[in-house]
N, C-alpha and C positions, 0 to 999 in steps of 0.2 A: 504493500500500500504506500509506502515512502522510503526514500533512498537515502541517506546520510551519512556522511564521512566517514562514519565507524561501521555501517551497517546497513542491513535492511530489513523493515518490517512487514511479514504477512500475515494477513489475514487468514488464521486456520477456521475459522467458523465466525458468523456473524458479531460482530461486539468482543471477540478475543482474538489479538493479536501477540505474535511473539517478533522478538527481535534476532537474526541471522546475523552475530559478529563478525565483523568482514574475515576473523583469523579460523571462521568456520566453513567460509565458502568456497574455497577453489584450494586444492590438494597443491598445486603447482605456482598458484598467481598469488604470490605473495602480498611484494609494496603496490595493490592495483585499488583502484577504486571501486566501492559496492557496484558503482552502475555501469563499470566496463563488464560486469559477471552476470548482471540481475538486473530487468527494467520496470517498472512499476507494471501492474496488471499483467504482469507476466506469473505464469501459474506453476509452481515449480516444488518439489518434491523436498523435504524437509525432515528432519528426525527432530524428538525433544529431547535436549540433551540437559536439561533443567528446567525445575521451576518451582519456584520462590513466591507460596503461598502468604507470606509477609509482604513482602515490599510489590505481591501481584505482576512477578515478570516471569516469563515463558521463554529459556535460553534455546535456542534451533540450532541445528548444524543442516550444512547443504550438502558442503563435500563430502559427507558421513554416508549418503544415499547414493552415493560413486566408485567406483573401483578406486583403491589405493593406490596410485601408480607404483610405489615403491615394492607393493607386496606382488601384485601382476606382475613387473620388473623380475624380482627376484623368481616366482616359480617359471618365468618366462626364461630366465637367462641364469642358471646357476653356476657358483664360482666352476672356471675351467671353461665354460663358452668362450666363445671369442664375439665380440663384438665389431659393427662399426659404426660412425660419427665424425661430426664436424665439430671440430676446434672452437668452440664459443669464445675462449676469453686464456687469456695466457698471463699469471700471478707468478710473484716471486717463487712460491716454491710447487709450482706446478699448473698441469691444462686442466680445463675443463670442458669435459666432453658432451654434446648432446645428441642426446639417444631417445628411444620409443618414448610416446605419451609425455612429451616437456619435461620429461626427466634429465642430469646433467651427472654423469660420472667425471671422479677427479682419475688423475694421473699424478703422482705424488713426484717431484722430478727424481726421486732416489729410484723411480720404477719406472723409468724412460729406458737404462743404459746400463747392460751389462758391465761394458770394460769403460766408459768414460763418465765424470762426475755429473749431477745433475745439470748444475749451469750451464756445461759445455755441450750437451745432448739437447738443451730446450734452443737451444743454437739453430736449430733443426726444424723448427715448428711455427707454423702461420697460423694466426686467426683466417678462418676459414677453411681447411687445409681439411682435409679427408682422412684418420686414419683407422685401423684398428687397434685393438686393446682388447684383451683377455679381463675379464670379470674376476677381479680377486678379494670383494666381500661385498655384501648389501646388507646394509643396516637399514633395516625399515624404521625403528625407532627414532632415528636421528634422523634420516631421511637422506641417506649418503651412501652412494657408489661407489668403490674403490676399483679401478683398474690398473692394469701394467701393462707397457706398451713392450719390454725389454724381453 
């Protein structure tokens, strides 16, 4: 029914509404705004994930009624697959890769390179750039893909 900086509220039955905390609605869309995810009068599937018969609030989740990307992820690709993806972004101590469903596995630079050190192996690597990487943990609680290129 209304969109707000923090959130948005829907209407579950006539005269009760609950509030959808923007950090409840997209598995993937982190820093985005409620109404790049969600438009008003749009009719969208919700779980209760609280509610707070004192202060009369109804806490929703969205992303909760969605696949986990990180746990599909994981039964989809277990440690030992090889993966591939494109170079998102390249940090002091390693790439980061993006893979199925807005998901981003790292490359940590110690798992670039057998025989040469991390620095001089990321030597090597464009934003953008196409490579593979073997799958060497997924932590769905953290929300982090560990792979090795080496």
């Amino acid at each position: 029914t209304n969109i707000t900086d923090y959130g948005a509220f829907v209407e579950l039955e006539p005269g009760v509404e609950g509030l959808v905390h923007v950090s409840e609605m997209s598995w993937t869309k982190k820093n985005v705004h409620p109404g790049k995810i969600v438009s008003t009068s749009q009719e969208v599937e919700v779980m209760v994930l609280e509610v707070d018969p004192v202060k009369r609030r109804i806490s929703l989740g969205l992303k909760h009624c969605m696949d986990n990307p990180w746990t599909t992820f994981a039964e989809r690709f277990p440690p030992g697959t090889i993966v591939e993806g494109e170079i998102k972004n390249i940090t002091e101590f390693g790439l980061f890769i993006g893979l199925d469903a807005d998901v981003d596995g790292m490359v940590h630079m110690s798992d670039l390179d057998w025989n040469r050190s991390g620095e001089e192996a990321m030597a090597d690597y464009t934003k953008g750039q196409v490579v593979k990487a073997q799958v060497l943990d997924v932590d769905t609680d953290k929300e982090r893909i560990s792979l090795g290129i080496k």
